[in-house]
C-alpha positions as CSV (number, residue, x, y, z in Angstrom):
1,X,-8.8,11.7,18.3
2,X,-12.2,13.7,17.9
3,X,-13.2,13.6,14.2
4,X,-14.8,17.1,12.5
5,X,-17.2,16.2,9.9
6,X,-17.2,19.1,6.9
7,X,-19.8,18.9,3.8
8,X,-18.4,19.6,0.3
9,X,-21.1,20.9,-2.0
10,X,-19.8,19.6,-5.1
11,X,-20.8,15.7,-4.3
12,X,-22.5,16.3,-0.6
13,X,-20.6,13.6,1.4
14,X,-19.4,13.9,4.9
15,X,-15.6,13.9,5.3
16,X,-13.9,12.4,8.7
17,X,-10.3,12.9,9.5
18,X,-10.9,17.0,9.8
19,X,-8.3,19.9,8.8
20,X,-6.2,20.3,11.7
21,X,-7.3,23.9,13.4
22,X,-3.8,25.2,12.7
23,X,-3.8,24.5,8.8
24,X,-6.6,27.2,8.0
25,X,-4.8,29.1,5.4
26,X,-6.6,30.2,2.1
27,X,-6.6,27.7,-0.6
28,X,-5.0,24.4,0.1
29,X,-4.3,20.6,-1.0
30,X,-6.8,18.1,-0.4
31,X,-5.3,14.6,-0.3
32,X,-6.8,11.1,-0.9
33,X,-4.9,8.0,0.1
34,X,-5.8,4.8,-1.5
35,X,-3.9,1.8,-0.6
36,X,-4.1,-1.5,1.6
37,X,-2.5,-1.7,5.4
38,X,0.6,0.3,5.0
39,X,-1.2,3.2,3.8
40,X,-4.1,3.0,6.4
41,X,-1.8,3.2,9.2
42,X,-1.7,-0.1,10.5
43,X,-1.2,-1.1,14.1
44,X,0.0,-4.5,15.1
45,X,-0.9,-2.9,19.3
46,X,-4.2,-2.5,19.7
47,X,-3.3,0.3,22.4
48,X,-1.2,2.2,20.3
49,X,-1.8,4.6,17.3
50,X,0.2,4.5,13.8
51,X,0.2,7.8,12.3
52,X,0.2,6.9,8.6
53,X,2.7,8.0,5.8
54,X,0.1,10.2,4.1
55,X,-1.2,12.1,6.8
56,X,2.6,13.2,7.7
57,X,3.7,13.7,4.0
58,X,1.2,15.9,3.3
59,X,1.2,18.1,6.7
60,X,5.0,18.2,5.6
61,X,3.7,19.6,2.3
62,X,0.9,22.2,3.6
63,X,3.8,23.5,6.0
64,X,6.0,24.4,3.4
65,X,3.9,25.5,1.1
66,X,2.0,27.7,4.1
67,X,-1.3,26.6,3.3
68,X,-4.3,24.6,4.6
69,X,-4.1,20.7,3.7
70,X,-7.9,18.5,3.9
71,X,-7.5,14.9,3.8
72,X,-9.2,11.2,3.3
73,X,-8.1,7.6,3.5
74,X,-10.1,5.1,2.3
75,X,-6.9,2.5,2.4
76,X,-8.2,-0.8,3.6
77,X,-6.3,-3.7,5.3
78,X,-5.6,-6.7,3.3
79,X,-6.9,-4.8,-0.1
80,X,-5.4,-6.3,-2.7
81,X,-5.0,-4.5,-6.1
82,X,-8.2,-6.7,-7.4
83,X,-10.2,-5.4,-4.3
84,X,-9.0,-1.6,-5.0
85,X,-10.6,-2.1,-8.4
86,X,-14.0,-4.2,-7.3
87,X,-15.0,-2.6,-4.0
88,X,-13.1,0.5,-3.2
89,X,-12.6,2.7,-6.5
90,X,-16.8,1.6,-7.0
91,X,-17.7,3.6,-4.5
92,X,-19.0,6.7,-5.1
93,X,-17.7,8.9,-2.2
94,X,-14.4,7.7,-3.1
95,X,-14.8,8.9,-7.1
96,X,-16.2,12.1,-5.7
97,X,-13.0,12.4,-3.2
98,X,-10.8,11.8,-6.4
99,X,-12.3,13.8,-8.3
100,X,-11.5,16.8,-6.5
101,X,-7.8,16.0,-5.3
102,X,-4.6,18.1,-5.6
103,X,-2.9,14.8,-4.5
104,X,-3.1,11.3,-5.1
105,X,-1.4,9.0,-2.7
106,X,-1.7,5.2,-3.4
107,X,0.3,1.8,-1.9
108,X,-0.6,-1.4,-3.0
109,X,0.9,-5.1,-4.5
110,X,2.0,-6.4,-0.8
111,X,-1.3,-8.3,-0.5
112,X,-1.1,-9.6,-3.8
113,X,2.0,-10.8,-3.0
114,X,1.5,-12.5,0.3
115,X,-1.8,-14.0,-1.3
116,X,0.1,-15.8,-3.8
117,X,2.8,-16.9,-1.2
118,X,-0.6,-18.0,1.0
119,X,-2.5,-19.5,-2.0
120,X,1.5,-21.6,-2.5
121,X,1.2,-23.1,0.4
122,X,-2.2,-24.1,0.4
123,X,-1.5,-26.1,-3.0
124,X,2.0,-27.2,-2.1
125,X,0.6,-28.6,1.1
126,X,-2.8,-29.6,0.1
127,X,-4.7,-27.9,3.0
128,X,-7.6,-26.6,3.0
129,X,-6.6,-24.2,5.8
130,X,-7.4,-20.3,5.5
131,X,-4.3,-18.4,6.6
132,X,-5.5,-15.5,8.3
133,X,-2.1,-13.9,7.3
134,X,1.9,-14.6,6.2
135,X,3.1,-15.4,9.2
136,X,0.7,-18.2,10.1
137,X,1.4,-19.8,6.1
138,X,4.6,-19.9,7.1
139,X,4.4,-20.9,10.2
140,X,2.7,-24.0,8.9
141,X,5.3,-24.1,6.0
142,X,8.4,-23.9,8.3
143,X,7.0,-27.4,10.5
144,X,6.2,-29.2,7.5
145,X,9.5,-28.5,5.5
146,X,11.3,-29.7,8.8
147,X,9.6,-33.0,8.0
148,X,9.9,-33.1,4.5
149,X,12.7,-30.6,2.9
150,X,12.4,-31.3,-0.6
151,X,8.7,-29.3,-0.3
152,X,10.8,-25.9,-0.3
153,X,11.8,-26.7,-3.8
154,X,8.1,-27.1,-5.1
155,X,7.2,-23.6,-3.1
156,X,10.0,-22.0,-4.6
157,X,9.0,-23.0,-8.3
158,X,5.5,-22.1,-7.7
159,X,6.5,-18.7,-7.3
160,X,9.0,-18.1,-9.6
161,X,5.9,-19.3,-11.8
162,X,4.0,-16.6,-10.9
163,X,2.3,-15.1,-13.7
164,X,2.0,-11.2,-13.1
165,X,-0.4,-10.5,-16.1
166,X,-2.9,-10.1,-13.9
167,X,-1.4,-7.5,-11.1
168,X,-0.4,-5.9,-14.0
169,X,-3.8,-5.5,-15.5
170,X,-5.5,-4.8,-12.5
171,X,-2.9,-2.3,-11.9
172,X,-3.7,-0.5,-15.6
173,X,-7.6,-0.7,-14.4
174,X,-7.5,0.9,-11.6
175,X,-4.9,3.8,-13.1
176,X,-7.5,4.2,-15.9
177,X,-10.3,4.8,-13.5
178,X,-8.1,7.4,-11.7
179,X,-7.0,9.6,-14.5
180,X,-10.2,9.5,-15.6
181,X,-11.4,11.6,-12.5
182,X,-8.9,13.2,-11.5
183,X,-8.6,17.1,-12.3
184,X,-6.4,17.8,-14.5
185,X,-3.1,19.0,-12.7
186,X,-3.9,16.9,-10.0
187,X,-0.2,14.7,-8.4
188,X,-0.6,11.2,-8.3
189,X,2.5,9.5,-6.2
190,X,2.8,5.8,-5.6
191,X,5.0,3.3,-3.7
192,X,7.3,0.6,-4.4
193,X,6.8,-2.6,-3.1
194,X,9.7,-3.4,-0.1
195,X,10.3,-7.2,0.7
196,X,7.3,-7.7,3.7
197,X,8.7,-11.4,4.4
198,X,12.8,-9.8,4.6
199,X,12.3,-10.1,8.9
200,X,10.7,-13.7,8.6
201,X,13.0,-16.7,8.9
202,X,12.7,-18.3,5.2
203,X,15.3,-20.3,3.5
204,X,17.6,-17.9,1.6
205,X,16.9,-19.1,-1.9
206,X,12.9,-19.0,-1.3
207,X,13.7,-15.1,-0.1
208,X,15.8,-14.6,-3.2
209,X,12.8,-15.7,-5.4
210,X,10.8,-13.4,-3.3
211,X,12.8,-10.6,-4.0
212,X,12.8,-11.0,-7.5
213,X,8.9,-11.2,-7.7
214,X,9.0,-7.7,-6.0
215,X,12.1,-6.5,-8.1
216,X,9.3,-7.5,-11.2
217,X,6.4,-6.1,-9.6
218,X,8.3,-2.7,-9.1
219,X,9.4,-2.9,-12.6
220,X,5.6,-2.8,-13.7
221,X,4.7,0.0,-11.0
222,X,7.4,2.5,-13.0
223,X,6.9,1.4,-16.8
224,X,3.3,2.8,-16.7
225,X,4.8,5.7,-14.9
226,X,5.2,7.9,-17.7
227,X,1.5,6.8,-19.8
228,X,-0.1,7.5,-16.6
229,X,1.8,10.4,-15.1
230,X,2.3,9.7,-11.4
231,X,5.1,9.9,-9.3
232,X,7.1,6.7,-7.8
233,X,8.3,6.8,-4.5
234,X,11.3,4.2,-4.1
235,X,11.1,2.1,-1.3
236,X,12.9,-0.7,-2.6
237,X,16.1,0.7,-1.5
238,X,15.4,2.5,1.5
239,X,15.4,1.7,5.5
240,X,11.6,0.8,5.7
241,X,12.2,-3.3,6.2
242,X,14.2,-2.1,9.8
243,X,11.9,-0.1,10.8
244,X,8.8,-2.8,11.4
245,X,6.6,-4.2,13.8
246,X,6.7,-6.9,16.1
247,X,4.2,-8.5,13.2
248,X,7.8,-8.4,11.4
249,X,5.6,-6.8,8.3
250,X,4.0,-3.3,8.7
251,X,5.9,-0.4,8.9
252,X,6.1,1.1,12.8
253,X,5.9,5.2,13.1
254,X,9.4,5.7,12.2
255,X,9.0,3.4,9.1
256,X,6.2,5.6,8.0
257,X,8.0,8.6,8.4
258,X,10.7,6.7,6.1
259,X,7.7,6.2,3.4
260,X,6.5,10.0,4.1
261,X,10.1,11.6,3.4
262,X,9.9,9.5,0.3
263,X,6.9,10.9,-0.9
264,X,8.1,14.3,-0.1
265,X,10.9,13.8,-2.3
266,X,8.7,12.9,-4.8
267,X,6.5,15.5,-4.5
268,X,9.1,18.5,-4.3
């Protein structure tokens, strides 16, 4: 897909992803997505292209609204909410891209999430091995429960451990840099969390502790809902987790249109 590059005056920066040709009405919405994998579009085949939930929410939005709709996406894969904070809302052509936004789209938590459950793992089994993702963590965790079963019982107390002070403040931080920047009546819409590990063979009871971290995690999304004014798109209780990849995590194009009908809901 051939990118056009377009200058904004106000902070000088060269935007990619370019207005579709058929979108050039007067005024407009332009749309920054912040977020981790799920937001960027993520494709699990090489060969084939994800068309991500923003980019289809908010053509859904110019359409009806019969107006011209400019977009960026600075989501990154595997961005946790500390690295939204530390090297993605730091940047200045992100803060200038904010700064000028009718819309707001963010995603995030998943990664903090499957870090803990990777970080678990590492501790419980006392490897020194870097899990590249979830899948291979439990890969290793599924052959070395076979051995020993009672591990699945330190696992699952580990994580009902979990202490969520800190998504919770890095979730605050990066809303206060937001609406800080943002203009005024700009929308801000979020997403839930949906269970990323529901397709992968875990014992029930260690998938019931996971949902109940995510069942938590959501609850902290929407109780600074209100103090921050932004929209919550709920995923928790849609399709999305039967509409994945073979990866068994990220949403495939009908999942994303599943996220991008949420967030037209939301929006409307």
């Amino acid at each position: 897909m051939a990118l056009l590059m377009v200058v904004f005056p106000a902070c000088g920066q060269a935007r990619a992803e370019g207005t579709e040709k058929e979108t050039s009405y007067p005024g407009g919405i332009y749309c920054t997505i912040l977020g981790d994998s799920i937001a960027k579009g993520y494709s699990s085949d090489k060969a084939a292209w994800i068309e991500c939930y923003g980019r289809l929410a908010v053509k859904e939005i110019a359409k009806t609204e019969n107006c011209r709709y400019d977009l960026m996406n600075f989501a990154k894969n595997g961005l946790a909410s500390e690295g939204m904070n530390e090297k993605i809302l730091t940047q200045k052509r992100v803060l200038c891209s904010l700064d000028k936004s009718d819309l707001i789209l963010i995603t995030l938590g998943s990664n903090d999430l499957l870090n803990e459950c990777k970080s678990v793992v590492q501790d419980i089994l006392k490897t020194d091995a870097k899990f590249k993702s979830a899948d291979e963590a439990l890969e290793v965790l599924e052959g070395a429960v076979k051995k020993n079963p009672l591990l699945i019982l330190d696992i699952i107390d580990a994580l009902s451990n979990w202490d969520y002070h800190q998504f919770e403040s890095q979730w605050i931080q990066m809303m206060d840099t937001i609406h800080s920047i943002k203009k005024e009546d700009a929308r801000i819409i979020v997403t839930e969390l949906y269970n990323p590990v529901v397709n992968m063979k875990l014992p029930a009871t260690m998938n019931q502790v996971v949902e109940d971290i995510i069942s938590n995690m959501n609850s902290i999304i929407r109780d600074h809902a209100q103090e921050y004014g932004y929209g919550v798109a709920e995923l928790s209780d849609s399709t999305i987790s039967v509409h994945v990849q073979d990866d068994g995590l990220h949403p495939d194009q009908q999942g994303q249109q599943v996220i991008a009908d949420l967030v037209c809901e939301e929006y409307w």
